[in-house]
Every structure is written in C-alpha cells, then in structure tokens.
Backbone bond lengths (Angstrom), bond angles and torsions (degrees), N, CA, C in turn:
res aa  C-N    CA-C-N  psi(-1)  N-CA   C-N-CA  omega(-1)  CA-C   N-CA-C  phi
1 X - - - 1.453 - - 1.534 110.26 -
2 X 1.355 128.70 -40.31 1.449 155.79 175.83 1.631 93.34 -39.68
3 X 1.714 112.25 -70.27 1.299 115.09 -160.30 1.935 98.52 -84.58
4 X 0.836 109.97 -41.22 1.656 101.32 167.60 1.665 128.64 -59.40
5 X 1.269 122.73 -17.02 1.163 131.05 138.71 1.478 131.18 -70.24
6 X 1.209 121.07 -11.99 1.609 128.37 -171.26 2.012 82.38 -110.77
7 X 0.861 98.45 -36.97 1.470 79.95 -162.61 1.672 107.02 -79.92
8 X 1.236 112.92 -17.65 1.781 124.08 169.06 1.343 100.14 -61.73
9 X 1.120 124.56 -40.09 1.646 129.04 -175.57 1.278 123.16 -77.11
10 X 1.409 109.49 -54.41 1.607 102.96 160.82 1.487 123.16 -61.75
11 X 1.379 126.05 -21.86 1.298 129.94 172.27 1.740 105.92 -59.07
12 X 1.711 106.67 -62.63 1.414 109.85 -173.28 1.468 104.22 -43.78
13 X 1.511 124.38 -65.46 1.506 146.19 -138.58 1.640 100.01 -64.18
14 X 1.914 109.09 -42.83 1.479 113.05 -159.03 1.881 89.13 -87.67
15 X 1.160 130.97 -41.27 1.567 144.20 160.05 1.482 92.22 -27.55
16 X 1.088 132.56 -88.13 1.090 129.57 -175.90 1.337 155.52 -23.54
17 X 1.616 97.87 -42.64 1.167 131.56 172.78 1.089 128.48 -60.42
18 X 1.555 128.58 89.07 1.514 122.96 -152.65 1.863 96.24 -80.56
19 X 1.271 128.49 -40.93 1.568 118.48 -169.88 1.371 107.96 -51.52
20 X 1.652 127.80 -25.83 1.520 109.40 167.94 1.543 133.96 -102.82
21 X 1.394 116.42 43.81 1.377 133.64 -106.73 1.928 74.04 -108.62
22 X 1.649 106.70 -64.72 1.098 130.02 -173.90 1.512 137.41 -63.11
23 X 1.247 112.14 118.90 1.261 123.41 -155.78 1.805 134.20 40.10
24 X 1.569 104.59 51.73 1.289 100.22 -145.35 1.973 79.79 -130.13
25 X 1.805 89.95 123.02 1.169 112.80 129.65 1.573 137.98 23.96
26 X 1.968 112.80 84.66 1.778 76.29 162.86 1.454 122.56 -79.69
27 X 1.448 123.12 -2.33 1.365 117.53 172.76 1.456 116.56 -62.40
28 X 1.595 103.35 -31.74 1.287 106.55 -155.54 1.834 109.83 -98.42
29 X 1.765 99.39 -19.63 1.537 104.30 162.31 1.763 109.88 -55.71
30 X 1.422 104.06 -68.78 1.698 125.69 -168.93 2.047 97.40 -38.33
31 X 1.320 98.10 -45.29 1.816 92.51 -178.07 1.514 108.81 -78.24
32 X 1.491 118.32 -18.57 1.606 109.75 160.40 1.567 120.75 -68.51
33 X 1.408 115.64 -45.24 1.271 134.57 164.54 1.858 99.44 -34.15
34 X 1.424 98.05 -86.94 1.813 103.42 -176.90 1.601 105.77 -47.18
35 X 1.393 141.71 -34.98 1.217 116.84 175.91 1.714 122.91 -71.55
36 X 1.438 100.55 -43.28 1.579 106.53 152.91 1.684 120.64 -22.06
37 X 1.191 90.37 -68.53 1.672 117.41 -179.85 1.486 112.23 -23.16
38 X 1.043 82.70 -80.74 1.963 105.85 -167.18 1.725 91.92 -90.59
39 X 0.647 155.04 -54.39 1.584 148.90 152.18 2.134 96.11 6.23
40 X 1.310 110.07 -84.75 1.422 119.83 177.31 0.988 122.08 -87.84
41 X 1.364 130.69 -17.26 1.768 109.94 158.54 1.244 137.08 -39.71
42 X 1.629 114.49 130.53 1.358 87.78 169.30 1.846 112.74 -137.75
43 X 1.788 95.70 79.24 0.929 107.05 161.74 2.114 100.62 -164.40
44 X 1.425 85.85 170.56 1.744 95.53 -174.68 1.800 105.54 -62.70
45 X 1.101 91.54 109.32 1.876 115.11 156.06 1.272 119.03 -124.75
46 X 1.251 131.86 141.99 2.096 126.44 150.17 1.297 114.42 -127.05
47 X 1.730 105.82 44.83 1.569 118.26 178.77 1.446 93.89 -65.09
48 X 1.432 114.68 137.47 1.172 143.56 136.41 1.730 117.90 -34.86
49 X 1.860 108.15 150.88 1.276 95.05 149.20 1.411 139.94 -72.26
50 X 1.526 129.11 -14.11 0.934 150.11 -174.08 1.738 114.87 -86.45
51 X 1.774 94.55 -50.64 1.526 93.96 152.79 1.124 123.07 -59.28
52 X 1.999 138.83 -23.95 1.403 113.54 -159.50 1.998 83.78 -94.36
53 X 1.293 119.48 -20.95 1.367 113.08 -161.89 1.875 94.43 -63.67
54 X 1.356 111.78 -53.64 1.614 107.91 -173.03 1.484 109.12 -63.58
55 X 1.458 117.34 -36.43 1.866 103.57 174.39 1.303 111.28 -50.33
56 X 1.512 112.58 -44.02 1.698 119.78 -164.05 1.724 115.14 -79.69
57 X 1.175 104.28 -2.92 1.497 129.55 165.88 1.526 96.42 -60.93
58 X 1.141 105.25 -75.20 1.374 128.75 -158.68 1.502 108.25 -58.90
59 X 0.848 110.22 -64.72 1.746 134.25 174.72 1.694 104.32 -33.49
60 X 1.556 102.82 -62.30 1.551 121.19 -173.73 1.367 102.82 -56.80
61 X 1.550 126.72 -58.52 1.441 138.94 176.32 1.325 108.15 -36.95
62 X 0.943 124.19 -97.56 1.622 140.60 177.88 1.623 119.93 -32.31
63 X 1.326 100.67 -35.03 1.737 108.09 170.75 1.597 113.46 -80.52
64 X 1.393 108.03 -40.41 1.522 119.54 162.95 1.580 110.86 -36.80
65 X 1.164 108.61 -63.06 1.575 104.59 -162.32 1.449 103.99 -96.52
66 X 0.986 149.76 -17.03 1.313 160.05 120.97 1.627 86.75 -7.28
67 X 1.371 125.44 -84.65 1.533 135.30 -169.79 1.463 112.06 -19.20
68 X 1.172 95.97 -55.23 1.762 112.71 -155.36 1.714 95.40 -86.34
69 X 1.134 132.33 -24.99 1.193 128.63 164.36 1.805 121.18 -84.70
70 X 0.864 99.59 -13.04 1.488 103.84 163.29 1.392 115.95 -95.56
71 X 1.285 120.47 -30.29 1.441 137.77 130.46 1.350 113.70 -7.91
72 X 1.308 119.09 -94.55 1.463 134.92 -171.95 1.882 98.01 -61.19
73 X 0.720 128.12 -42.93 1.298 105.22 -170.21 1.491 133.24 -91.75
74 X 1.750 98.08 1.22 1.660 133.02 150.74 1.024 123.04 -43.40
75 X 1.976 96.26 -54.40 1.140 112.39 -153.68 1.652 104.14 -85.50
76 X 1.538 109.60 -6.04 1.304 102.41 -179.95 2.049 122.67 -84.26
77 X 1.325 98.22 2.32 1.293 102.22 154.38 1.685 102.32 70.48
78 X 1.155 106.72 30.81 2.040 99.25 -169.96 1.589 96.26 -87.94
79 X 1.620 97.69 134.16 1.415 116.74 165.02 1.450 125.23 -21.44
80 X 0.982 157.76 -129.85 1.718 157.76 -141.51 1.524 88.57 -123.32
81 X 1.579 90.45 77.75 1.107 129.08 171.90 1.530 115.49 -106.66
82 X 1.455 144.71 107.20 1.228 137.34 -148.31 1.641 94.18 -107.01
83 X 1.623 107.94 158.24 1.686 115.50 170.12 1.621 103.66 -42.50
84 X 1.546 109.60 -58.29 1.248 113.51 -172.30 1.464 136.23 -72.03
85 X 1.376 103.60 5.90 1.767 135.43 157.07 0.616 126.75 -92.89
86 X 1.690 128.06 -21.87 1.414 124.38 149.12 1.367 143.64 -76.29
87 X 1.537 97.18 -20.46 1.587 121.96 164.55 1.208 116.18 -78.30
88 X 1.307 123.63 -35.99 1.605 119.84 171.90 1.490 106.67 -74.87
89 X 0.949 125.87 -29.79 1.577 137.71 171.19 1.568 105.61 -63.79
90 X 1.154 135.23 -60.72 1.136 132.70 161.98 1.713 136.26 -50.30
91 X 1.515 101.53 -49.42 1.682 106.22 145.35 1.767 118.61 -62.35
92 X 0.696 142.23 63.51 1.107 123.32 -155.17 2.068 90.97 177.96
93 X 1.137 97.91 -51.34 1.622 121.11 164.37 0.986 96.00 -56.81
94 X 1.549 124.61 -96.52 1.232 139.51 -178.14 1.521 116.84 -27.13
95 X 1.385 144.62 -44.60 1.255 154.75 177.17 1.132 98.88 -66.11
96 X 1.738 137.95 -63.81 1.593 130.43 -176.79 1.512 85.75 -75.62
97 X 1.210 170.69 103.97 1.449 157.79 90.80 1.265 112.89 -109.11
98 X 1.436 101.71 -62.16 1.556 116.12 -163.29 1.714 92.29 -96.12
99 X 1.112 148.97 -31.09 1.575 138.05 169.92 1.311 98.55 98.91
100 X 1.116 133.12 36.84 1.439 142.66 -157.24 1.585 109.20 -159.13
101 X 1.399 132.11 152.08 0.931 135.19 -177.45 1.959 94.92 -102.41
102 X 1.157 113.67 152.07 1.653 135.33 179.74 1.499 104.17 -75.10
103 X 1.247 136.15 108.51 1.775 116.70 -152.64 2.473 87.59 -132.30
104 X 1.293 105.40 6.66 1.835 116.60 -160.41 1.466 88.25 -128.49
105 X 1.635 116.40 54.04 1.464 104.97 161.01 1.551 103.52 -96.23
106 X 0.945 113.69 -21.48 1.606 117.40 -179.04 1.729 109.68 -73.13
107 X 1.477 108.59 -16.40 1.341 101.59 -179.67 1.607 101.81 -110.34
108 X 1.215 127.93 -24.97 1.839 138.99 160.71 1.433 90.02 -30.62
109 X 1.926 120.79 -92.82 0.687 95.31 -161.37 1.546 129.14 -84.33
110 X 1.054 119.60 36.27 1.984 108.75 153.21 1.759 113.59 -100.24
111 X 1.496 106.31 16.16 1.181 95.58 -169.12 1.754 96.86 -136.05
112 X 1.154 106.05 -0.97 1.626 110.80 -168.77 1.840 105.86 -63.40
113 X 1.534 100.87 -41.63 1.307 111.99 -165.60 1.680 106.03 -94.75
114 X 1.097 137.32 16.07 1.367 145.71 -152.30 1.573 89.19 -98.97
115 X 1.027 123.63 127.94 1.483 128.96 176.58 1.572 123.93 -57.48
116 X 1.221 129.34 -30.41 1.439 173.42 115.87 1.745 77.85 -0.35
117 X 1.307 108.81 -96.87 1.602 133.20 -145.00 1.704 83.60 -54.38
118 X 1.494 104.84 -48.22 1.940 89.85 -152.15 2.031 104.32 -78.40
119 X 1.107 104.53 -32.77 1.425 95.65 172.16 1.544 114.17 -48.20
120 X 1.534 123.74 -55.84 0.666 102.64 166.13 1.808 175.39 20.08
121 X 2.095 73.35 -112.31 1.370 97.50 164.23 1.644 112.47 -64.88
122 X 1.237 130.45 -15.28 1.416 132.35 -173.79 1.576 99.54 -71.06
123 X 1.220 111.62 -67.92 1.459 122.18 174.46 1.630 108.65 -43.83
124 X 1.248 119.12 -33.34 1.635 111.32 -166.05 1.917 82.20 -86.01
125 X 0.953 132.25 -53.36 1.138 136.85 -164.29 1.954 106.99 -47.24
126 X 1.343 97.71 -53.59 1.431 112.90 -158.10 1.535 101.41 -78.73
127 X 1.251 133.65 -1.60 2.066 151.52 148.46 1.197 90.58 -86.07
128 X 1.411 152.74 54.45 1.368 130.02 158.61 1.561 89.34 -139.55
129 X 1.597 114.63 91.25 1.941 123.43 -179.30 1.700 82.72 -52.66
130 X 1.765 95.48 149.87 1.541 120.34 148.79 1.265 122.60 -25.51
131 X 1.404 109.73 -52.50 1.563 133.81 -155.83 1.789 92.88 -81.49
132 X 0.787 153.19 -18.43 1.563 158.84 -119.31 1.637 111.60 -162.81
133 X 1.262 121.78 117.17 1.312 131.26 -143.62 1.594 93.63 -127.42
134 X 1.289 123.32 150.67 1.454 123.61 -137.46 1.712 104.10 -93.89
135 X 1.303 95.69 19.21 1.533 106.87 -167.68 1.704 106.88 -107.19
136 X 1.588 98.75 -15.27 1.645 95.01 -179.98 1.611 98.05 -104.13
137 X 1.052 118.88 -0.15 1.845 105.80 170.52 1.588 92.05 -93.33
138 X 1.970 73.55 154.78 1.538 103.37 -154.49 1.495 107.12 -86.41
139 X 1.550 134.21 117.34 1.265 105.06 -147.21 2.079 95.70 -98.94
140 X 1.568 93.64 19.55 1.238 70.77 172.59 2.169 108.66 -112.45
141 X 1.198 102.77 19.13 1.319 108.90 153.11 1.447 144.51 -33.21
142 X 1.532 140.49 120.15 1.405 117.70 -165.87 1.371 124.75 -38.50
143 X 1.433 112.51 -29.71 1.603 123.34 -166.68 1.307 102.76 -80.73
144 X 1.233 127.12 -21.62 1.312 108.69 -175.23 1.818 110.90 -108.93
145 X 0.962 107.87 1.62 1.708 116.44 144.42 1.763 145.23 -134.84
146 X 1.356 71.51 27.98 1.634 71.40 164.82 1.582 138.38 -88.94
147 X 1.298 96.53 11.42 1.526 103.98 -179.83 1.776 106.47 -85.51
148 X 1.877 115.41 5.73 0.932 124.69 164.46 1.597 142.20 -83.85
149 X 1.067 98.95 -25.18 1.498 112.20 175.03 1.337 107.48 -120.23
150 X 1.524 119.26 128.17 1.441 128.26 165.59 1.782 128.56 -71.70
151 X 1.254 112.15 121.91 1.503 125.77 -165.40 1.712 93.21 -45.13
152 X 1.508 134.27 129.52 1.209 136.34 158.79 1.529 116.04 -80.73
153 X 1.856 94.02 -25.62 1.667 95.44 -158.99 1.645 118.24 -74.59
154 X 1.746 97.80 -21.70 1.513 125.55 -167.88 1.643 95.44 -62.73
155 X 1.464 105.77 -177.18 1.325 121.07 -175.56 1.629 98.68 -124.05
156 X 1.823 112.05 5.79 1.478 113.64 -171.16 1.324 92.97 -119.42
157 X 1.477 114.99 -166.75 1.414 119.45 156.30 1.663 113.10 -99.26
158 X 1.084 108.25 166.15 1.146 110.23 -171.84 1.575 122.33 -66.57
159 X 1.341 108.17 -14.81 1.648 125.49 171.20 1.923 111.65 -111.95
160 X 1.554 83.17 67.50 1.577 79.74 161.60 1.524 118.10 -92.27
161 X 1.445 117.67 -176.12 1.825 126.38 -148.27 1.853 75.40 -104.52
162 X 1.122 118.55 144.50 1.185 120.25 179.10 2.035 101.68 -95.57
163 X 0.930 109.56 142.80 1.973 119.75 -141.60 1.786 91.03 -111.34
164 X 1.597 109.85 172.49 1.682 108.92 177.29 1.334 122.23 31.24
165 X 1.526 120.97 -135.40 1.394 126.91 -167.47 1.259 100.23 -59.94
166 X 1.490 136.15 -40.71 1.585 109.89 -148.94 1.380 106.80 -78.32
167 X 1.616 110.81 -42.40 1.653 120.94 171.24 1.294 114.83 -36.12
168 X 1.712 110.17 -39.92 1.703 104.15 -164.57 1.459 106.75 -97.54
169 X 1.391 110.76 -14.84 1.633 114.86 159.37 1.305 115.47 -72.92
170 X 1.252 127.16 -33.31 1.613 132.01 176.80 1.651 101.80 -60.94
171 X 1.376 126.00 -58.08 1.401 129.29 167.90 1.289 128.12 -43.98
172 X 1.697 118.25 -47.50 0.951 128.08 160.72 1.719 131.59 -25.30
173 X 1.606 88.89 -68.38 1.421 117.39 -174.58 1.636 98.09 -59.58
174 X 1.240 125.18 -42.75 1.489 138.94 -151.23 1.377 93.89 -77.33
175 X 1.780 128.36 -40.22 1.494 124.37 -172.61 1.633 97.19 -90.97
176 X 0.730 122.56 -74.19 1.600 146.33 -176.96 1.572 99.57 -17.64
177 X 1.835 109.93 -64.77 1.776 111.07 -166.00 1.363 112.51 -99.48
178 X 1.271 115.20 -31.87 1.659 139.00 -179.46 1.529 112.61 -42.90
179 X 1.262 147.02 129.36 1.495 136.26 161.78 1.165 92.45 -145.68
180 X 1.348 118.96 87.50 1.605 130.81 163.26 1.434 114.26 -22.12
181 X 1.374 127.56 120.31 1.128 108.85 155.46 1.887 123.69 -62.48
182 X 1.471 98.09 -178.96 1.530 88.20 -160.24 1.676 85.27 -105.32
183 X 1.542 103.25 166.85 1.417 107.46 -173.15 1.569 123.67 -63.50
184 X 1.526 100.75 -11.62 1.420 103.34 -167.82 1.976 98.78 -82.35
185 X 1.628 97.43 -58.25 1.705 88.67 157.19 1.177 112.36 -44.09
186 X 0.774 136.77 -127.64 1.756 125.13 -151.22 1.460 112.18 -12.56
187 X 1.067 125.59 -60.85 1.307 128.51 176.62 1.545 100.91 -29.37
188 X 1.445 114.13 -73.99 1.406 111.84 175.12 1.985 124.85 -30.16
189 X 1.441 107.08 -50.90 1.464 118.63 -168.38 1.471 90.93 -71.50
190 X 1.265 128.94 -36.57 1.553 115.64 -177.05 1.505 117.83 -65.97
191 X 1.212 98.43 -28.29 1.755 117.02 -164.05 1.652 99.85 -79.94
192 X 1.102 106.65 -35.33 1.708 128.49 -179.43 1.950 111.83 -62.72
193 X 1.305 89.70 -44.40 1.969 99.41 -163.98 1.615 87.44 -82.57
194 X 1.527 120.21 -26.28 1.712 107.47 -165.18 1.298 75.72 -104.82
195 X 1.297 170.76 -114.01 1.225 125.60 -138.01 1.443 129.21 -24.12
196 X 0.974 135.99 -43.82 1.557 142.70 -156.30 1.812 94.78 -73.35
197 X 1.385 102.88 -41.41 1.471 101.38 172.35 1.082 119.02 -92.16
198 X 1.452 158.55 -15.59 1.137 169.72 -174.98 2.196 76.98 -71.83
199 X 1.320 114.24 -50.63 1.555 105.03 -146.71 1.811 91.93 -82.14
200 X 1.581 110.38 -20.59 1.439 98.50 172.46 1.190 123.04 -80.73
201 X 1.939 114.57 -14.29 1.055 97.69 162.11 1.471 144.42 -91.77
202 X 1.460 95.54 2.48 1.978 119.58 179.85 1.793 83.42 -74.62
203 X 1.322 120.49 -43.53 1.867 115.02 -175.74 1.873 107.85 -40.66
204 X 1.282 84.70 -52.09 1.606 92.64 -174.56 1.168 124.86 -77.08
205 X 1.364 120.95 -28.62 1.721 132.25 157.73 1.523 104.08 -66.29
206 X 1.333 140.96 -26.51 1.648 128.97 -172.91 2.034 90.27 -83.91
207 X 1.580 109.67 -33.64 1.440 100.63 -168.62 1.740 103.01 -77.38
208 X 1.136 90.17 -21.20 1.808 76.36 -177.32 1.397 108.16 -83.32
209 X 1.039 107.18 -49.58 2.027 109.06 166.06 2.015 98.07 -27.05
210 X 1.164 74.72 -90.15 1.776 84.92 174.36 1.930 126.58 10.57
211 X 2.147 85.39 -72.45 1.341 101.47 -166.61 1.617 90.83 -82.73
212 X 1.435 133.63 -21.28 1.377 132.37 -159.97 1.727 100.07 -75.57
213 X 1.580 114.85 -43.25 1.476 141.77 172.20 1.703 80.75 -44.33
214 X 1.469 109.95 -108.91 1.794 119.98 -149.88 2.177 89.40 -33.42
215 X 1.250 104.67 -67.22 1.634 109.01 -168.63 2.095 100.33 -23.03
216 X 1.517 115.17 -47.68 1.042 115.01 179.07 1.543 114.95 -71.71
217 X 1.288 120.74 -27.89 1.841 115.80 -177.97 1.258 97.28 -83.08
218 X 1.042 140.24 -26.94 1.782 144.78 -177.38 1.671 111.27 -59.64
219 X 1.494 93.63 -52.11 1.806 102.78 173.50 1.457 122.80 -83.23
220 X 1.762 102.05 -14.57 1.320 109.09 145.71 1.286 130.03 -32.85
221 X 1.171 106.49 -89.43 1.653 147.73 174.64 1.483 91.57 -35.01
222 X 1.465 132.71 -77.92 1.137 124.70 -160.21 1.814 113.49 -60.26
223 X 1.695 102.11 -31.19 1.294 97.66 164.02 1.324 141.12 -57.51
224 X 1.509 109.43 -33.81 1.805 120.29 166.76 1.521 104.86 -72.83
225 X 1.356 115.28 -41.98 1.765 97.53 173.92 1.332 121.84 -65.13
226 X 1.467 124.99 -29.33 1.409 128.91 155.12 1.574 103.25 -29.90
227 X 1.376 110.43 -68.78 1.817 126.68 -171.05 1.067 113.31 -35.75
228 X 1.181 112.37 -57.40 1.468 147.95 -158.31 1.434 83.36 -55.36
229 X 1.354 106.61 -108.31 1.868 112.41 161.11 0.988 130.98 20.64
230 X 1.629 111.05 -67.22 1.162 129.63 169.92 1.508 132.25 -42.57
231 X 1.190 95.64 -76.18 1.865 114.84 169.75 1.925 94.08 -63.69
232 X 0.902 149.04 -78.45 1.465 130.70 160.53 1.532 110.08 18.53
233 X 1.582 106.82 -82.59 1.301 102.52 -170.43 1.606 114.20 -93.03
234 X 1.017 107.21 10.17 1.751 107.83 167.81 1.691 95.57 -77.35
235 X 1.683 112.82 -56.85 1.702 91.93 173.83 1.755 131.43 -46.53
236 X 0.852 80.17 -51.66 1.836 102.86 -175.38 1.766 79.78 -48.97
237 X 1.124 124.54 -89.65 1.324 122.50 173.63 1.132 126.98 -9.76
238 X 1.173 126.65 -68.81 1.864 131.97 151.97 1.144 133.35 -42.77
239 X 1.243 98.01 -41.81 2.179 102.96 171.47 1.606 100.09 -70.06
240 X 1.607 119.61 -50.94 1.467 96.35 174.54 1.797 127.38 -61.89
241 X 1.084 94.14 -44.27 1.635 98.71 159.54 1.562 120.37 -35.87
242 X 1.452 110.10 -62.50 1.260 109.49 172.79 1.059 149.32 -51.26
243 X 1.509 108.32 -40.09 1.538 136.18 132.23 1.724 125.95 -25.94
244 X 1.206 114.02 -63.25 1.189 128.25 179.24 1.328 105.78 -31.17
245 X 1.953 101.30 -77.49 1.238 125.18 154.34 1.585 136.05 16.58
246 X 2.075 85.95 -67.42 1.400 90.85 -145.05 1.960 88.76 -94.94
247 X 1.111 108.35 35.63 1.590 103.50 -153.15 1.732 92.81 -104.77
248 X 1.668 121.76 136.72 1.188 121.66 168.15 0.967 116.34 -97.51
249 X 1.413 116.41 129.67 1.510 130.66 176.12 1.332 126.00 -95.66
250 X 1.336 115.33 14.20 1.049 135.33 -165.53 1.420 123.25 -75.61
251 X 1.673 118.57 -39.81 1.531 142.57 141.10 1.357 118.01 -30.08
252 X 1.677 91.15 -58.10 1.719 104.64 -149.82 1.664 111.45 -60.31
253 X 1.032 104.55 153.73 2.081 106.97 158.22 0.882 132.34 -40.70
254 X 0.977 130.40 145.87 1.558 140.88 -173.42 1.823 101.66 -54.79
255 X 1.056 137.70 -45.15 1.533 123.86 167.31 1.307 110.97 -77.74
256 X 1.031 134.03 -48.15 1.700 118.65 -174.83 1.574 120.81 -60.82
257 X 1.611 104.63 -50.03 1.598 92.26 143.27 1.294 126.31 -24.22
258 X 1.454 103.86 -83.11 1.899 97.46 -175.06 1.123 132.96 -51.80
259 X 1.615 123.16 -20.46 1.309 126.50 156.06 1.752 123.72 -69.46
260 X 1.106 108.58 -31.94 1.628 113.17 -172.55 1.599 101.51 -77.45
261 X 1.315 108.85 -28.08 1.643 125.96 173.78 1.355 125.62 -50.32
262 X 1.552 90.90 -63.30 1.566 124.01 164.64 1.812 117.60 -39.00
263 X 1.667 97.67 -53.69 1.449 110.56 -177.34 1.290 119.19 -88.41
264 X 1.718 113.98 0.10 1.524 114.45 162.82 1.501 112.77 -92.40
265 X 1.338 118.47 -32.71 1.136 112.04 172.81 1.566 130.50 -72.20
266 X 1.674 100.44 -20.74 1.745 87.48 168.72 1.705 103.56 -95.35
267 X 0.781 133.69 32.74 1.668 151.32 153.76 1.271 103.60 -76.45
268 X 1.271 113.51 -84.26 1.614 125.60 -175.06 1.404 93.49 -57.23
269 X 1.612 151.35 -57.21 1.182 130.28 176.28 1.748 128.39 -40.19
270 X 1.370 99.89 -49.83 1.067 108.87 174.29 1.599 118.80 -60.82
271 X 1.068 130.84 -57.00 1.590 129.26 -175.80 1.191 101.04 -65.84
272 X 1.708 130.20 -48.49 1.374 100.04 151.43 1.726 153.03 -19.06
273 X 1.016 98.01 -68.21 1.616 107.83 154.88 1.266 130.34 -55.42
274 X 1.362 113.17 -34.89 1.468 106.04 -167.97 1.622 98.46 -120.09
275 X 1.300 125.61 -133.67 1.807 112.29 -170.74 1.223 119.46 -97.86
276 X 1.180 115.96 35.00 1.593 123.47 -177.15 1.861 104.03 -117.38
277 X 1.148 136.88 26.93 1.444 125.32 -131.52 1.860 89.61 -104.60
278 X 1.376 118.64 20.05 1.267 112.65 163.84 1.771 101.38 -90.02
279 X 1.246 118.06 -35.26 1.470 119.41 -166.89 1.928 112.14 -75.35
C-alpha cells in the first residue's frame, strides 16, 4: 500500500510538470517517475523503472473501471444514500463484473479528484450507450488506459488541469454530488480487505503446517522401520553368535579348532566392549 501510494504521487507530481512536458520520452518520463519514487519514500523498495511503469498499469486499470462504476451508481441519485454506500455498491459491481475483488481503494481515492483522472473518466463514461452494461466494453481499449502513457507528440504533458467549463463542471460535480467518506470509514474498509487477507493467509499457513505435520510422520515411520531393521539383525546377529559359542571343538582338528577359537574369542571380545560385557 506504502509503494502504491508513493507511486500515485510521483505519477501525479511528474504528470504535472509542464517544464518537462516537451518532447519527452516514455523511457525518460518512467526514470523521472522512479527518481521521484525513491527520492521520498520512506520505506525499503528497489522497484525498477519498468517495475513502477507495470504496477502503475495495473493500478490505473482497475481504478479506471472501478471509476465509471462508481460513476453510474452516483449518478443514480438514490435518497440517504451515504459516500460509503456508494463505494460498497461500486466494489461490489466491480467484484460480480470483473471476477476480482477491488484491492486500489487507497489509490481511487488520491486519484478520484485529480483533474487528469476526472476528465477522463467523463469521456470513458459518456461512450458507454444506455443499452450497454460496463461489462461488454473492452477494457483493454485506448480509453480505458490511457491515463497510462504520457503524450510525447504534445507540446504539454500528458496531465494537463482541465481549463473553463470543464474545470468548473469537474468542481461542481465534486461539491454538489461528492460526500467524502470520513476517515474513520475508510479506515474501517481498509482494516476489513487486510483482514480478509491476513485470514487467507492463516489458510495457507494451517495448509503448510498440515503438509509440514504428515512430511514429519512419514520420516517418522521410515525412522522406526530403520529400527525395526536394526534390532532384526542385532538378533540374527546373536543367535549366530550364540551358536558359534555353543560349538565344541573338542573333536575337531587341529585347524578348525583354531579357527572356531579364533571366532569365539572375538565374540567374547566384542560384547565385552560393547553391551554384552557380562558374556
């Protein structure tokens, strides 16, 4: 949220800036953008320019059409109707449309009122016939991202202040329909979406526990059959031992004696030494 707010800002601030307006670069905007960036952050990032251009892709997209659906249901003018009834109404749009949850309310609103943003969305709004529901425009259409790339060809920047009637109609609309929610609402809806993920991510910490749990009874298991094994041939081991043992050499030849001799005494050496040391 940190870098998606810093990066809404350097977008607005370098947008803005009419002295670099002219003949300039999207390579060379996106590396004004990233110096902006990390210039005022103040927390750990090493986004790229290329990384902040594809976040701000993303960001722009999703807030775009988000717009126009918060849009339409503004525009429907319903009685004691609260800011925060229209935004849940609009998330809520957005979730059955796009199959996706709305995750850029923190960047909506720093960008809702941006002069840039509202011309815009008016224009994307005002191509959307009655008859035609916001789910069959194509959202990968120029209109619905062009608030991403800055005009090179212009003699402005691509975020100019919109001038005369439209500015004072943009204001208009902004006092007139607008009732900010208050910070504590929002506060709430933010607190709400990071719970929802905080709980998908306890889902994925109980499943990894889970597979980490069996992964541990598995190396269990193979460890007692190791055991098992083990003591197995420690008997087998002892009965021949015992055997050996119990064998008289007393008959035998003068070499087989000395070998059967040989192999009782490193018997008895051995259990000596190790856990047999009564034998």
């Amino acid at each position: 949220m940190q870098e998606d707010l810093m990066l809404v800002s350097a977008w607005l601030n370098i947008s803005m800036d009419a002295i670099y307006g002219n003949d300039q670069t999207k390579q060379r905007y996106w590396e004004r953008v990233h110096a902006y960036f990390h210039q005022y952050k103040d927390f750990e990032s090493d986004r790229s320019p290329n990384s902040l251009m594809h976040r701000w892709s993303t960001i722009q997209l999703a807030v775009s059409k988000f717009q126009v659906y918060y849009s339409q249901i503004d525009g429907r003018n319903q009685s004691e109707t609260t800011e925060l009834d229209k935004i849940s109404q609009a998330m809520e749009m957005y979730r059955s449309l796009q199959k996706s949850t709305f995750t850029f309310l923190h960047c909506w609103h720093e960008l809702r009122h941006a002069p840039k943003f509202c011309s815009t969305s008016s224009k994307k709004k005002s191509k959307i016939s009655q008859n035609e529901s916001p789910a069959t425009s194509s959202p990968s259409t120029p209109d619905s991202v062009n608030l991403l790339d800055i005009d090179v060809r212009s003699n402005e920047p691509s975020l100019e202040r919109p001038i005369g009637d439209a500015a004072k109609e943009c204001g208009r609309k902004d006092k007139s329909k607008v009732i900010e929610a208050s910070d504590e609402e929002i506060k709430n809806m933010l607190t709400e979406m990071t719970e929802k993920r905080m709980q998908s991510k306890m889902i994925l910490i109980e499943q990894a526990n889970e597979m980490l749990r069996l992964k541990r009874e598995k190396v269990e298991l193979a460890r007692e059959k190791i055991e098992l094994e083990r003591r197995k041939e420690e008997r087998e081991q002892m009965i021949y031992e015992e055997r050996i043992i119990g064998i008289d050499i007393s008959e035998m030849d003068e070499l087989q004696a000395e070998y059967y001799k040989s192999l009782k005494l490193e018997i008895i050496q051995k259990r000596r030494n190790t856990r047999f040391p009564d034998l």
